[in-house]
C-alpha positions in Angstrom: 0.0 0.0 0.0 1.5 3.4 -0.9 1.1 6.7 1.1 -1.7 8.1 -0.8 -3.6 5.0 -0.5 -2.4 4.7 3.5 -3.7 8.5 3.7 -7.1 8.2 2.0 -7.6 4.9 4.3 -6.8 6.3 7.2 -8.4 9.7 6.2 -12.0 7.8 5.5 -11.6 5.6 9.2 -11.2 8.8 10.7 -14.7 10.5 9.3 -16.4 7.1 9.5 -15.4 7.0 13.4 -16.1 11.2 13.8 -19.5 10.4 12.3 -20.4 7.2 14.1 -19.5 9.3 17.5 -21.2 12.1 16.5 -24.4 10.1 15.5 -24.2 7.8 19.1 -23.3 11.1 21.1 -26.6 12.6 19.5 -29.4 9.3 20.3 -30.5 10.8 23.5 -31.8 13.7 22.0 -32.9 13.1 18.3 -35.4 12.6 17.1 -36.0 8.6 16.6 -38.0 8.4 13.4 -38.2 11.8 10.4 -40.6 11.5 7.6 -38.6 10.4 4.4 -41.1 10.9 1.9 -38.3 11.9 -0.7 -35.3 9.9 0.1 -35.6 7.6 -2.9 -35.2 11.0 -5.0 -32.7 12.3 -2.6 -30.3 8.6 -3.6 -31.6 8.0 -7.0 -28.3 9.2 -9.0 -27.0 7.2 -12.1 -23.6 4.9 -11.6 -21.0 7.9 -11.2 -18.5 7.5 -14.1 -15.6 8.6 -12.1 -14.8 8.1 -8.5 -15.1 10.3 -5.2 -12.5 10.8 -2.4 -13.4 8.0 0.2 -14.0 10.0 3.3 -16.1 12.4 1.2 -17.8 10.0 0.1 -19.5 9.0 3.9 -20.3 12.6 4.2 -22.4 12.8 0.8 -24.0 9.1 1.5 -25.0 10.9 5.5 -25.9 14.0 3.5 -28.6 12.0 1.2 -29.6 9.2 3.7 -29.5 10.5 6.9 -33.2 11.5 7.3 -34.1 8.1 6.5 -31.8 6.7 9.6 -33.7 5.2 12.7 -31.9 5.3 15.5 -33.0 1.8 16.6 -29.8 1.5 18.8 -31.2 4.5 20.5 -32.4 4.0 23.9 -36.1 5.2 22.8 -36.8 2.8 20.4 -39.3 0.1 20.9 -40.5 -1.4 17.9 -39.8 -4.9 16.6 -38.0 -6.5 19.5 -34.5 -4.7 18.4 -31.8 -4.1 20.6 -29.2 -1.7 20.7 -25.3 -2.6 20.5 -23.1 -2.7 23.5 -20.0 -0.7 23.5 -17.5 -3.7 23.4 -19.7 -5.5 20.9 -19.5 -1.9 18.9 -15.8 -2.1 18.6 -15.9 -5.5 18.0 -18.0 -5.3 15.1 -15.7 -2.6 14.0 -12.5 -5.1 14.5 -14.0 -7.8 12.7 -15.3 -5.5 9.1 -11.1 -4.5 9.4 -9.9 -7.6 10.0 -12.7 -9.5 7.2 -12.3 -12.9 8.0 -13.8 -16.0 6.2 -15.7 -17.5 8.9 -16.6 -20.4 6.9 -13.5 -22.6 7.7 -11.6 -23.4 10.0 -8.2 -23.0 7.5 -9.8 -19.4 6.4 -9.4 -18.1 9.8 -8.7 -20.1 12.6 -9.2 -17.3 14.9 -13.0 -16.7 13.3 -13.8 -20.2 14.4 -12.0 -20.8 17.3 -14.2 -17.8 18.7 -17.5 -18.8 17.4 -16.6 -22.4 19.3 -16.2 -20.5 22.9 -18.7 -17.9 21.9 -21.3 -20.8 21.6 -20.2 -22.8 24.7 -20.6 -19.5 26.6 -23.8 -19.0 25.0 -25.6 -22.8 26.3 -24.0 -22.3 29.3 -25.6 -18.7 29.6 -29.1 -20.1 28.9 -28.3 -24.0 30.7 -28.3 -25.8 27.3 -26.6 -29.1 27.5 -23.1 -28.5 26.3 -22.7 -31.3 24.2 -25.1 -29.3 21.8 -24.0 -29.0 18.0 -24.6 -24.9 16.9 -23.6 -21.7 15.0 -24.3 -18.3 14.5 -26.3 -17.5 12.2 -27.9 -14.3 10.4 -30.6 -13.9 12.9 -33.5 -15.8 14.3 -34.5 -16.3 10.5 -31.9 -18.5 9.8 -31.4 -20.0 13.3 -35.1 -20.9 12.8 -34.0 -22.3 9.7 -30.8 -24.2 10.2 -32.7 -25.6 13.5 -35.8 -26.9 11.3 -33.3 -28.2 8.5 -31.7 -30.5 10.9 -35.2 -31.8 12.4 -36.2 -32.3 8.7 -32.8 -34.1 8.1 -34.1 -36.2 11.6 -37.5 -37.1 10.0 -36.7 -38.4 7.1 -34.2 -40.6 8.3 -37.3 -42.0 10.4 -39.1 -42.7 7.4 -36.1 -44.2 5.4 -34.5 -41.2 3.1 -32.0 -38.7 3.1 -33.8 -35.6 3.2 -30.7 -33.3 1.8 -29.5 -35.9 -0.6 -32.7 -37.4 -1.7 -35.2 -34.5 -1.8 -38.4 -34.6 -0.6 -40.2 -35.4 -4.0 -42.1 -38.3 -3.6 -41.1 -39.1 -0.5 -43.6 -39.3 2.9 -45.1 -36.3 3.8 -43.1 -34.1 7.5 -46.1 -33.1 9.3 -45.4 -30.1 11.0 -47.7 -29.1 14.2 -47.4 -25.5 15.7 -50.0 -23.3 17.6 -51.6 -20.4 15.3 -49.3 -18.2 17.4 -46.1 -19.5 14.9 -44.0 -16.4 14.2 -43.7 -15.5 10.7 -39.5 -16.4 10.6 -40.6 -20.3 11.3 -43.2 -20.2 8.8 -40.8 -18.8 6.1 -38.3 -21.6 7.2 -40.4 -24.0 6.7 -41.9 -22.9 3.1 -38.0 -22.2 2.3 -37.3 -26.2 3.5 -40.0 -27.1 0.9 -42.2 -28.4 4.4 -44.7 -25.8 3.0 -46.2 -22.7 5.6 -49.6 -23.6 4.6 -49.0 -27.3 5.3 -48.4 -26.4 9.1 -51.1 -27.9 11.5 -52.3 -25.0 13.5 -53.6 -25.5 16.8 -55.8 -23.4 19.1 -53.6 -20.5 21.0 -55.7 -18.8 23.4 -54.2 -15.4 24.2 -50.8 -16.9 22.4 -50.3 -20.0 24.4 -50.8 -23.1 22.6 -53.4 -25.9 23.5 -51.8 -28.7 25.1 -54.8 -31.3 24.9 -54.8 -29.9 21.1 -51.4 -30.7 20.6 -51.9 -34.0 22.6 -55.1 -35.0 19.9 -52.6 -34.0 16.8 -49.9 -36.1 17.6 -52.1 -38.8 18.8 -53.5 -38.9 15.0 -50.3 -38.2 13.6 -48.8 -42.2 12.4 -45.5 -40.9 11.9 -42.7 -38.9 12.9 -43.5 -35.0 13.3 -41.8 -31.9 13.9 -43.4 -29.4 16.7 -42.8 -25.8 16.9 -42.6 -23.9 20.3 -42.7 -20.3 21.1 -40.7 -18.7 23.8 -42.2 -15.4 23.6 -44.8 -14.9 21.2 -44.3 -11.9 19.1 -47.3 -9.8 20.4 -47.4 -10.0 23.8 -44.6 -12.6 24.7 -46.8 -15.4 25.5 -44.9 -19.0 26.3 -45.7 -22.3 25.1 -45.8 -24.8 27.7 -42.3 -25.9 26.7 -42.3 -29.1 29.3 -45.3 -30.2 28.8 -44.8 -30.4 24.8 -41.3 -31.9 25.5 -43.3 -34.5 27.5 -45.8 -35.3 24.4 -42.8 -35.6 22.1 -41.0 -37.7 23.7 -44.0 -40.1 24.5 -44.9 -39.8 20.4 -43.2 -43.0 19.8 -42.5 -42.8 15.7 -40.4 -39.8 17.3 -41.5 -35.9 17.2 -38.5 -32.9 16.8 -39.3 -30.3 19.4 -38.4 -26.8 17.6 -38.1 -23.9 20.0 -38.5 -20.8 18.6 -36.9 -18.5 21.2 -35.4 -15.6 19.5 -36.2 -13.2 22.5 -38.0 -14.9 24.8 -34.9 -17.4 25.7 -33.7 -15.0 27.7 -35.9 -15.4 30.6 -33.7 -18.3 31.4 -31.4 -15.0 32.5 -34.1 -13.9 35.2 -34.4 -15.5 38.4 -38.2 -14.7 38.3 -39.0 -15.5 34.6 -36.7 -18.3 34.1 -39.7 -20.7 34.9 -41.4 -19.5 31.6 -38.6 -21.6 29.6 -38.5 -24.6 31.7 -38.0 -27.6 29.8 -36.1 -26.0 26.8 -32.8 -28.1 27.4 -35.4 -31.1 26.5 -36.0 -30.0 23.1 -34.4 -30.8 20.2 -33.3 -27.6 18.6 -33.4 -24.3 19.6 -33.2 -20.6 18.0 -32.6 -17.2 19.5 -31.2 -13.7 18.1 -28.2 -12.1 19.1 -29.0 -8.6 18.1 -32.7 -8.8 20.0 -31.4 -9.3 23.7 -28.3 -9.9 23.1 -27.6 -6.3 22.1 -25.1 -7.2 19.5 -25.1 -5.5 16.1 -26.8 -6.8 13.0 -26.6 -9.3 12.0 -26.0 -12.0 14.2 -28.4 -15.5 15.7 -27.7 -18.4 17.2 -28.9 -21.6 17.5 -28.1 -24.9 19.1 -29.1 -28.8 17.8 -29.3 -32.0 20.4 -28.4 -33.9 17.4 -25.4 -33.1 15.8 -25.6 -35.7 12.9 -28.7 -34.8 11.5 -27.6 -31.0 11.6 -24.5 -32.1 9.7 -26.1 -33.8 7.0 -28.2 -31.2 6.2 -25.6 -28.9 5.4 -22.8 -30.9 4.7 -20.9 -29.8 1.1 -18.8 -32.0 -0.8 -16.2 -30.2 -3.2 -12.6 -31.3 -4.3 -11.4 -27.8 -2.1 -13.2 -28.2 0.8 -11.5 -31.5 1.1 -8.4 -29.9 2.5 -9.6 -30.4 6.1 -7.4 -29.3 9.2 -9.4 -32.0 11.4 -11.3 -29.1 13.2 -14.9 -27.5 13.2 -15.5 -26.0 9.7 -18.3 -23.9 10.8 -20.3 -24.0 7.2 -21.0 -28.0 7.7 -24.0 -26.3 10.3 -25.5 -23.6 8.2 -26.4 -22.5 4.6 -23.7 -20.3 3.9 -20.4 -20.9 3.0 -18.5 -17.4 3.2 -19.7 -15.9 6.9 -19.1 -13.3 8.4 -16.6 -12.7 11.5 -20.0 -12.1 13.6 -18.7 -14.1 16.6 -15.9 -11.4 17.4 -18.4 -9.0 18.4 -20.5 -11.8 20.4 -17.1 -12.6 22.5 -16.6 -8.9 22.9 -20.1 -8.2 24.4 -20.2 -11.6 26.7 -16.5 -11.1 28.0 -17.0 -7.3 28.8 -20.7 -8.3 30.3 -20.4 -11.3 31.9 -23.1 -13.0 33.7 -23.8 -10.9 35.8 -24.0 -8.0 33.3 -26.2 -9.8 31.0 -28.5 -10.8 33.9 -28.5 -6.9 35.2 -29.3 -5.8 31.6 -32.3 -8.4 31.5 -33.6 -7.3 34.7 -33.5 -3.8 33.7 -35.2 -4.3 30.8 -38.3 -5.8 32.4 -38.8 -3.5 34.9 -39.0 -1.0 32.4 -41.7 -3.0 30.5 -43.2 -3.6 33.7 -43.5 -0.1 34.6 -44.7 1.0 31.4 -47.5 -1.8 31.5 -48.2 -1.1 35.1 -48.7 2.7 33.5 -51.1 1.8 30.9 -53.0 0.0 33.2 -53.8 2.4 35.5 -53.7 5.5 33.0 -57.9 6.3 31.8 -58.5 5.9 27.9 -55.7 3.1 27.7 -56.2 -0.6 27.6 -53.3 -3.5 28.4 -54.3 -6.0 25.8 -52.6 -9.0 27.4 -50.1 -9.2 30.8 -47.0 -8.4 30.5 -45.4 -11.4 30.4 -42.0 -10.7 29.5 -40.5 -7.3 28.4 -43.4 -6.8 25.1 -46.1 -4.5 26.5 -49.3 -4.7 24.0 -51.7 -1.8 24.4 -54.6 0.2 22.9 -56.7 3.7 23.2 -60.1 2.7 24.5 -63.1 5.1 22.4 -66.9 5.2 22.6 -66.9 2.1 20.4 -64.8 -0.8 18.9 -65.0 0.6 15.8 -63.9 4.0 17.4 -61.1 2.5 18.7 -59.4 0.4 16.2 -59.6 3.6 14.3 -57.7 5.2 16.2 -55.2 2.4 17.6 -54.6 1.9 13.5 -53.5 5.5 13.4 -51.4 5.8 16.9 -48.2 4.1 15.8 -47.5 5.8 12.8 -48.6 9.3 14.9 -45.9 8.3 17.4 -43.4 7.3 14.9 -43.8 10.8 13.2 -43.6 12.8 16.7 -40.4 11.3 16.6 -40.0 11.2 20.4 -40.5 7.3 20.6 -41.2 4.5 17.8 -43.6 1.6 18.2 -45.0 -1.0 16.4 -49.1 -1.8 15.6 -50.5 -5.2 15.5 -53.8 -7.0 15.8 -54.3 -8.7 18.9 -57.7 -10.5 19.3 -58.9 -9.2 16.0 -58.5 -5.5 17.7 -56.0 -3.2 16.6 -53.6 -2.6 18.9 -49.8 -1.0 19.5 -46.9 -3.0 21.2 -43.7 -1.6 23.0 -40.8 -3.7 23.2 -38.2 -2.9 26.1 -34.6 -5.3 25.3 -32.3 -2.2 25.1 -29.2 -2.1 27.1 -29.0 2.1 27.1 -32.8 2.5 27.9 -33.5 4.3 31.3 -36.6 5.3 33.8 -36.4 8.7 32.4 -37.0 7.0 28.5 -39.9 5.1 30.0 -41.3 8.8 31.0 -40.4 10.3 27.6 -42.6 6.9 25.9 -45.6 7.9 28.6 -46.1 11.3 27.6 -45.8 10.6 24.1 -48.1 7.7 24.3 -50.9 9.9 26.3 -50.4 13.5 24.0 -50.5 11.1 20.9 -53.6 9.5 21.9 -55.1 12.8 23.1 -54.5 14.5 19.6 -56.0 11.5 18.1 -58.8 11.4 20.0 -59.4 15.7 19.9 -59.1 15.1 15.7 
């Protein structure tokens, strides 16, 4: 590398870290959501013909972009279930883009995978998963959900006498799939991606998200083969748990054999809370399990997890034969347990964030988190005009404007999200719960304080007054 390129590199890290500090320094106070009606005009240039200085370039990208930035890391936001990013899991993300590692194999960076192998024994022993476990990171819960449903697939079909990967499943016996009508979106995408089919799913009665055991009980009992059973640790709404034991129990008394599938890309972290760590009971007992990094976690996107009891099955689903992947060094090539083959270093930033945390750290940041959601539930319950949908069972607070009449209302709950989002003090997210519209706060961010909680009342009861005053 010559000096002028030396200079312009290290002239571009230093505006990219001036801007990044200048953007975290501002979170507290800006706003967390702008209208971007014309930001596709405001980017919509034809391929330049001749190049721009790298460091100007960040400045003219920030110049066109920036009022179509979110500040989802920000300690205000509370839509989708999105965490923020820990400072040691900042700089390691920043370590690992300058570094660019191949995380696919082990001979592509030994360091990349020697870290995602501690990284994801600290993980099961964070969240008392058997430590024998086969796993990976992964893109997100998406993927975890996927690679985790791959391998039960892989499972199945060996029960029925082909080789699900190898084979394909034309022709072959059908995979029932049994899940509670509660089944997040990610697992239904999974599945259709696996070729199981999302409209194939059996779905089972879920009242107020939990699904029916003595439903579940009647499917399987009906079912003459082997089966694959979905879980959720925190549905998406409210953060309703499945009775995780108590399905455990059913598979394992299914006797053609049933693949319990936990779907616990938030809600797995209850196993860090000494009072909500009941609500996952029984998930060492299942068979695969799937959680997100950058939900609870607070690590930067994109990162998942997920963990398989059987390490076989997940192998053979993935497994790649080519004449340059037969070059082994006789350790764990981390793309024989997911899709990909070129990864990213994500696992730097996970070791960062769980050595600078610890434990403890992690523990103190879940507990934080749900006494905010606590308070802000206890807040809405007690505030006139406002309406908690469902408990708070977990750190998802679902909520609604009460009118004169249903139809009054679900007017106005359909408008109150994107009125917040556009006040820009807070952002939420709307749903449906019950066939009622509804709005739903999510508290899993490591920066978010009492005094955010206040900001997120007031916004919540001006909002809803404007609404209501037309």
């Amino acid at each position: 590398m010559g000096d002028d390129h030396r200079q312009r590199l290290h002239a571009a890290l230093d505006r990219a870290h001036a801007l990044a500090v200048g953007y975290l320094d501002g979170l507290a106070t800006r706003p967390v959501a702008t209208p971007t009606a014309d930001l596709a005009a405001a980017l919509d240039e034809p391929l330049p013909e001749t190049g721009l200085d790298p460091a100007a370039t960040l400045d003219e990208w920030l110049r066109r972009a920036g009022p179509g930035i979110v500040a989802s890391s920000g300690p205000r936001f509370f839509g989708f279930v999105n965490g923020g990013t820990t400072p040691a899991a900042l700089a390691g993300d920043w370590l690992a883009s300058a570094l660019d590692q191949n995380a696919g194999m082990w001979l592509g960076s030994p360091a990349a995978a020697e870290t995602e192998v501690v990284v994801l024994g600290w993980l099961k022993d964070l969240f008392g998963l058997p430590e024998d476990w086969a796993g990976a990171l992964t893109s997100g819960a998406t993927m975890a959900n996927l690679v985790g449903l791959a391998a039960g697939r892989q499972w199945e079909a060996a029960r029925l006498g082909f080789d699900a990967a190898g084979d394909g499943l034309a022709g072959r016996p059908p995979i029932p799939v049994l899940a509670s009508t509660a089944i997040h979106s990610s697992a239904l995408k999974a599945l259709a991606t696996l070729g199981l089919g999302r409209d194939s799913v059996t779905r089972l009665p879920a009242r107020e998200g939990v699904i029916d055991v003595d439903a579940l009980a009647a499917a399987l009992a009906a079912t003459d083969g082997p089966a694959i059973v979905v879980a959720n640790a925190g549905e998406v709404n409210v953060g309703a748990f499945d009775p995780i034991a108590a399905m455990a129990d059913l598979c394992a008394a299914h006797r053609p054999g049933a693949w319990l599938h936990v779907d616990g890309a938030f809600g797995l972290f209850a196993a860090l809370s000494r009072a909500h760590a009941h609500l996952v009971a029984g998930v060492e007992r299942a068979s695969s399990v799937a959680a997100d990094g950058h939900k609870w976690l607070n690590l930067p996107y994109d990162c998942g997890f997920v963990f398989v009891r059987e390490a076989q099955a997940l192998r053979g689903a993935f497994t790649a034969a080519a004449a340059y992947l037969t070059v082994s060094s006789g350790n764990w090539d981390p793309h024989t347990h997911v899709p990909e083959m070129s990864r990213r270093f994500r696992a730097l930033a996970a070791w960062c964030a769980l050595k600078s945390n610890g434990r403890a750290g992690y523990r103190a940041l879940v507990e934080d988190c749900l006494a905010n959601a606590a308070r802000f539930a206890a807040w809405v319950a007690a505030e006139p005009g406002l309406e908690l949908m469902a408990p708070a069972t977990l750190n998802v607070v679902c909520f609604r404007a009460e009118a004169a009449s249903t139809e009054a209302a679900d007017d106005i709950n359909q408008r109150l999200a994107p009125a917040l989002r556009a006040d820009g003090r807070v952002f939420v997210t709307a749903t449906t719960w019950n066939g009622r519209a509804a709005v739903r706060a999510a508290f899993d961010n490591w920066s978010t304080t009492a005094a955010d909680v206040d900001i997120l009342e007031r916004a919540v009861a001006e909002v809803v007054s404007r609404l209501r005053s037309g």
